[in-house]
ROZA-109296 format. One record per residue (C-alpha): residue number from 0; x, y, z. Coordinates in steps of 0.2 Angstrom, whole numbers, plus 2048, in hexadecimal, padded with zeros to 3 digits. Layout:
N
+-------+-----+-----+-----+
! selum !   x !   y !   z !
+-------+-----+-----+-----+
!   NUM !   X !   Y !   Z !
...
+-------+-----+-----+-----+
//
This chain:
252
+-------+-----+-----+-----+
! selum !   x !   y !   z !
+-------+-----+-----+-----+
!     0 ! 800 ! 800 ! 800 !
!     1 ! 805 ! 811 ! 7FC !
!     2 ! 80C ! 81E ! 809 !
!     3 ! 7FF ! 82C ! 80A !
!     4 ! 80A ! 83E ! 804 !
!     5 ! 803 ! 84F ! 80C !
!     6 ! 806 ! 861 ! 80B !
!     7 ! 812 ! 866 ! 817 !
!     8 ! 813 ! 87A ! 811 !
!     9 ! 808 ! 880 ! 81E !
!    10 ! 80E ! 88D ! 829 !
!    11 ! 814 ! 886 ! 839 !
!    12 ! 80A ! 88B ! 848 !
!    13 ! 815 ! 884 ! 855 !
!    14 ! 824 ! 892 ! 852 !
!    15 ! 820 ! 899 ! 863 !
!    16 ! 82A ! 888 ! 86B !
!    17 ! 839 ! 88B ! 863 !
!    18 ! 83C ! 89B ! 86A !
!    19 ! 83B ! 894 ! 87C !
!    20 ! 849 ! 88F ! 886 !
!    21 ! 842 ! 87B ! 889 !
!    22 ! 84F ! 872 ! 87C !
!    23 ! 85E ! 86B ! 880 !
!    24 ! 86F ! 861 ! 87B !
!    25 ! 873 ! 84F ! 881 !
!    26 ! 87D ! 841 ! 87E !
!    27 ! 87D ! 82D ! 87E !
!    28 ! 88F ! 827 ! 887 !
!    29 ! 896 ! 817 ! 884 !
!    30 ! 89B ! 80C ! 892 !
!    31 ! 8AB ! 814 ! 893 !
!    32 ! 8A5 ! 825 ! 894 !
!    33 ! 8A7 ! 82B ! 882 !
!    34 ! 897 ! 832 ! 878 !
!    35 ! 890 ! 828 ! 86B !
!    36 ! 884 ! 832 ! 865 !
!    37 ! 87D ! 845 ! 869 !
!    38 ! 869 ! 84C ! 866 !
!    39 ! 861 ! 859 ! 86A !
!    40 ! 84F ! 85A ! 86E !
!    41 ! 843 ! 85F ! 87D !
!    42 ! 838 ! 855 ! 88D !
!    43 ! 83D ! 843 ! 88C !
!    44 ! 844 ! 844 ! 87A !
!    45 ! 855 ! 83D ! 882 !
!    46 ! 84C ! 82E ! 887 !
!    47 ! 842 ! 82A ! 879 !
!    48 ! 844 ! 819 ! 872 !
!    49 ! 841 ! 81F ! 860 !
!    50 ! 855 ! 821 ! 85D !
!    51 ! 85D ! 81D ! 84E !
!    52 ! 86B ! 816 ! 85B !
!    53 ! 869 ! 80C ! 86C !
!    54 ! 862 ! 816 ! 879 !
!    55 ! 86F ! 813 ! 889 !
!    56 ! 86B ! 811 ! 89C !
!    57 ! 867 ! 825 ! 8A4 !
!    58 ! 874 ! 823 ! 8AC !
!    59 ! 87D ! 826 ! 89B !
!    60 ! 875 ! 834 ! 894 !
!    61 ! 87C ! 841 ! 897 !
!    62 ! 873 ! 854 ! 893 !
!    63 ! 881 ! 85F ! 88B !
!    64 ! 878 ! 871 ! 88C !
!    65 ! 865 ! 876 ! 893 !
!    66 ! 858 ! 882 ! 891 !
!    67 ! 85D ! 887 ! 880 !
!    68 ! 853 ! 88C ! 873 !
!    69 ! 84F ! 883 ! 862 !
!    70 ! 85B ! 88B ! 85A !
!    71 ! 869 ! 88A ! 866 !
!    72 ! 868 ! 878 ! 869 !
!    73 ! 868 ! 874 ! 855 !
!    74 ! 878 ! 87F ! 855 !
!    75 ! 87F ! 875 ! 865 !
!    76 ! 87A ! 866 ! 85E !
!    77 ! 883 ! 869 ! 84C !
!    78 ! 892 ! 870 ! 856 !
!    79 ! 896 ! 860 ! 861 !
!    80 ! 894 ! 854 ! 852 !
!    81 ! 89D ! 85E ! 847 !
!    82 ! 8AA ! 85B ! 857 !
!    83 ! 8A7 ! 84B ! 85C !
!    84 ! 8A9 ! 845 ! 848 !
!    85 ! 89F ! 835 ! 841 !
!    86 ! 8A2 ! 825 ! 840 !
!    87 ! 89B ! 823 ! 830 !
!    88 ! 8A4 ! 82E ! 826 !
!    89 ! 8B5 ! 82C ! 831 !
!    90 ! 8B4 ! 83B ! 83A !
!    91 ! 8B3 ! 836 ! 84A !
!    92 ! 8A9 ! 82B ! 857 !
!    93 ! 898 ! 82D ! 854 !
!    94 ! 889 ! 825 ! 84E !
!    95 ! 87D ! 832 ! 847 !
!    96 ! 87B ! 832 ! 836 !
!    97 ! 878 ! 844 ! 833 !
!    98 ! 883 ! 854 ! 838 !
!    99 ! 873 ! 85A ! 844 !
!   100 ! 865 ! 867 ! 840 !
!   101 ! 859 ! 85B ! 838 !
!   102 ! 845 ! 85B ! 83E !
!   103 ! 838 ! 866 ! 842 !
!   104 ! 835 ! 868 ! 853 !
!   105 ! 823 ! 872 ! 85A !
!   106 ! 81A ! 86E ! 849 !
!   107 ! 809 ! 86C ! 84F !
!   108 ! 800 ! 861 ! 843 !
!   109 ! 7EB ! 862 ! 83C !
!   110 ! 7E1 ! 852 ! 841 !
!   111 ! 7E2 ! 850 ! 830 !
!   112 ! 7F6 ! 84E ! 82F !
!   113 ! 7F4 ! 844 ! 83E !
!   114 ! 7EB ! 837 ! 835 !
!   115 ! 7F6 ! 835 ! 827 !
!   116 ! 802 ! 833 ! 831 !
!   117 ! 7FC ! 825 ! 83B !
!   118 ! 7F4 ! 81D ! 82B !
!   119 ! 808 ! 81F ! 823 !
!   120 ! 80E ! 816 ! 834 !
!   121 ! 7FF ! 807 ! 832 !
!   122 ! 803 ! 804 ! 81F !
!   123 ! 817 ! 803 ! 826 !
!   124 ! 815 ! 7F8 ! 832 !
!   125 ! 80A ! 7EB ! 828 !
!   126 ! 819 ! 7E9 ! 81D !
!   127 ! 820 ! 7D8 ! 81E !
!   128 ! 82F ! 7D9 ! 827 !
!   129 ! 830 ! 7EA ! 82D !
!   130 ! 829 ! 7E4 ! 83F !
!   131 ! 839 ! 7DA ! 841 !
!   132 ! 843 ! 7E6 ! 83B !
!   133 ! 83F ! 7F3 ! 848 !
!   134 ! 83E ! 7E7 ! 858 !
!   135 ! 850 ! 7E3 ! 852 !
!   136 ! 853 ! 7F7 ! 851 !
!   137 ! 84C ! 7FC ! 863 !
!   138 ! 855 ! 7EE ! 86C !
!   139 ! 863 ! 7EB ! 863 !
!   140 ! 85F ! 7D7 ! 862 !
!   141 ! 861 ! 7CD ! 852 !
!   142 ! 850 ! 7C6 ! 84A !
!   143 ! 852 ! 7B4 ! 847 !
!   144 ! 849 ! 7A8 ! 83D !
!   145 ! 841 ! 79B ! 847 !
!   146 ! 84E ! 78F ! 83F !
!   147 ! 858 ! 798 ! 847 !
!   148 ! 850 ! 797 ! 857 !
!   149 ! 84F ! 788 ! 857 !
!   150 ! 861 ! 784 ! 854 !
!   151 ! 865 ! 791 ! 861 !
!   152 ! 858 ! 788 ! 86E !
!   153 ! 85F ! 776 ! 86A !
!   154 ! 871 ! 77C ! 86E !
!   155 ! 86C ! 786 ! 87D !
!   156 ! 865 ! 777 ! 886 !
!   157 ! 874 ! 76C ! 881 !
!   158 ! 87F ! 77A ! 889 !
!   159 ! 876 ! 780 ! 898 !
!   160 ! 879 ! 772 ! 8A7 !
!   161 ! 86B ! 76F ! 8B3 !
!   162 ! 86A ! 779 ! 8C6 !
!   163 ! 877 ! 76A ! 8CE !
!   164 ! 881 ! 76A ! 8BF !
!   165 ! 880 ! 756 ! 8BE !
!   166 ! 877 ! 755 ! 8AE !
!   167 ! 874 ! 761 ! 89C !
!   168 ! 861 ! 763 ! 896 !
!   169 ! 85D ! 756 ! 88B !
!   170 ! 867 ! 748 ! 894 !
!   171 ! 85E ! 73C ! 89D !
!   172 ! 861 ! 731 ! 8AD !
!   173 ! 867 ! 71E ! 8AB !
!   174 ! 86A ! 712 ! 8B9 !
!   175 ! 871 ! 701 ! 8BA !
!   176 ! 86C ! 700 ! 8CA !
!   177 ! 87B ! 703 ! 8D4 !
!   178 ! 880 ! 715 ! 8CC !
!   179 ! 879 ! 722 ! 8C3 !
!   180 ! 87D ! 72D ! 8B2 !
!   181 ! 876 ! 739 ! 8A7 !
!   182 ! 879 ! 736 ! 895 !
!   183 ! 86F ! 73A ! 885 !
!   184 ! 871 ! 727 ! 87F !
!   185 ! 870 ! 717 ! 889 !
!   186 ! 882 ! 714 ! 88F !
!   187 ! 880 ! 700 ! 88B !
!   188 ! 879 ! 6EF ! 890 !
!   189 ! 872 ! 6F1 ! 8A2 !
!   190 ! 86E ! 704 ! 8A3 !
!   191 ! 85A ! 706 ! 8A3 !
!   192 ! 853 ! 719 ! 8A5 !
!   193 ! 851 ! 71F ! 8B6 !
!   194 ! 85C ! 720 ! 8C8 !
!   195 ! 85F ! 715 ! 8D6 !
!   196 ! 858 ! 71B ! 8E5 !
!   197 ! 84B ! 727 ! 8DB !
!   198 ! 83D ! 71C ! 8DA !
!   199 ! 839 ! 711 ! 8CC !
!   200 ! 83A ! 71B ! 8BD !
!   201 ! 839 ! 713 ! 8AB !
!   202 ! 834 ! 700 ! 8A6 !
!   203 ! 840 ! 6F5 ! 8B5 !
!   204 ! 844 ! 6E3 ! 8B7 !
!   205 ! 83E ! 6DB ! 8C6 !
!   206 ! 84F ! 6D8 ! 8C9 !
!   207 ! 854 ! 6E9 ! 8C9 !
!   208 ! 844 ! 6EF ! 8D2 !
!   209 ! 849 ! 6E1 ! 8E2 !
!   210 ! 85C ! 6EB ! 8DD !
!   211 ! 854 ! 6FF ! 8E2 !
!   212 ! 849 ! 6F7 ! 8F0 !
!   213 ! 859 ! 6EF ! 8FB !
!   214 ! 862 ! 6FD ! 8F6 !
!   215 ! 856 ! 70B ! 8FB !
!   216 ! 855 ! 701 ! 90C !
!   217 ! 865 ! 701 ! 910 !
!   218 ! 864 ! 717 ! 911 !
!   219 ! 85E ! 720 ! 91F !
!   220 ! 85D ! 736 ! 922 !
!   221 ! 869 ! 73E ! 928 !
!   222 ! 86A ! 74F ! 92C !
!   223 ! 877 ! 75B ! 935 !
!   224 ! 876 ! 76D ! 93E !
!   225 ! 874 ! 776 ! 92F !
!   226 ! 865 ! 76F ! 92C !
!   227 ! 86C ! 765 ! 91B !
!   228 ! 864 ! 753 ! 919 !
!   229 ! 86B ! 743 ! 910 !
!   230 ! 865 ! 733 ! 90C !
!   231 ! 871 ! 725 ! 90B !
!   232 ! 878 ! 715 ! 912 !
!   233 ! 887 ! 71B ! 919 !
!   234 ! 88A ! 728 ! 928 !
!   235 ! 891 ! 737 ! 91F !
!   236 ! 89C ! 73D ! 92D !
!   237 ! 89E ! 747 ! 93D !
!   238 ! 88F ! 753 ! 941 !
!   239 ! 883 ! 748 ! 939 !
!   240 ! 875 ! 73E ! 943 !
!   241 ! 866 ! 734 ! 93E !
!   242 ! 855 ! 73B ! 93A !
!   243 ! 84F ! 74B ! 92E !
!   244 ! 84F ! 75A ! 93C !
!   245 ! 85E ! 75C ! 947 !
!   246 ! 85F ! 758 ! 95B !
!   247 ! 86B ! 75F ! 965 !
!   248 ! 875 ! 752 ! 96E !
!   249 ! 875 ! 745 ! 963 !
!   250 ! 882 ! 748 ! 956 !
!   251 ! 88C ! 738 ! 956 !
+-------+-----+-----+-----+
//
């Protein structure tokens, strides 16, 4: 569809702003301190996501000059890029893509312009593509296909270990009924899926059942001052006694 055009030679009727003292300077600062960009504008224009770069944290934006007027801000503005240099053109370590001066600031627009606009803004946004394009813009984070994704998620959870680090997401649990591994495959003859001790998890033997059930009787709960608990045949040391909730006294 079509961008709607209009008639932009009206005289503008916000002229009075521009001669008030409410505009000012400012500049985006890198991590170590050095500008990146520099803007000019007025309220929370410093702030304003609609950037042609990153907006930083507030705590790196720094406001160069205040209360100037329209005019004297474009001339500051003009002034520290023409400093500053661009990175574009090899002059220096900005990222603007203009020498400064560019907009229109207190136009005040019809209804009617208003309209247009918002139906130029509607036929944008229903292009195929462009929605992606300006997610990736605002927060600076690649679009990717879902193939993409998809690659990305499967490698994520091959990468990433569980919370006790004994295992990666996708492995699973085998038992042959004295120890435990975690492995994607079945590690040979006489591994089955599940753990000693765990409960009887995956199709078992009655032979390997009657295994888990002498084994699991031989634990008991042990627990220790701090409150920790194990369960398991042997004594784990000093400052461990019987039981799930420590008593004073009994520490053997």
């Amino acid at each position: 569809m079509p961008l709607v055009t209009m008639n932009l030679n009206k005289p503008n009727v916000g002229r009075k702003q521009m001669s008030d003292r409410i505009f000012y300077t400012y500049a985006y600062l890198r991590k170590d301190g050095t500008p990146y960009y520099v803007g000019r504008g007025k309220g929370k224009r410093a702030f304003g996501l609609d950037h042609r770069v990153k907006v930083p944290p507030k705590e790196r934006i720094l406001f160069l000059k205040r209360d100037l007027t329209f005019a004297e801000s474009v001339e500051h503005e003009v002034y520290m890029i023409a400093v500053l240099g661009r990175k574009d053109l090899g002059t220096g370590i900005l990222r603007n893509m203009t020498d400064g001066g560019e907009g229109a600031p207190g136009r005040i627009m019809s209804p009617e312009h208003k309209e247009i606009c918002r139906q130029n803004m509607i036929n944008l946004h229903s292009t195929p593509g462009i929605r992606e394009k300006i997610a990736q813009t605002k927060t600076g984070v690649p679009v990717h296909s879902e193939e993409e994704k998809e690659k990305r998620r499967v490698q994520w959870k091959m990468n990433n270990p569980n919370k006790d680090g004994s295992s990666v997401r996708g492995k699973k649990s085998w038992t042959n009924g004295v120890e435990n591994i975690t492995s994607f495959e079945c590690p040979g003859d006489g591994w089955i899926l599940g753990r000693t001790g765990g409960g009887f998890h995956g199709n078992h033997t009655e032979e390997t059942r009657q295994r888990f059930s002498e084994d699991r009787k031989k634990r008991r709960h042990w627990v220790n001052e701090m409150g920790e608990c194990r369960f398991q045949s042997e004594h784990p040391g000093d400052g461990w006694i019987p039981g799930r909730k420590w008593r004073n006294n009994q520490c053997r």
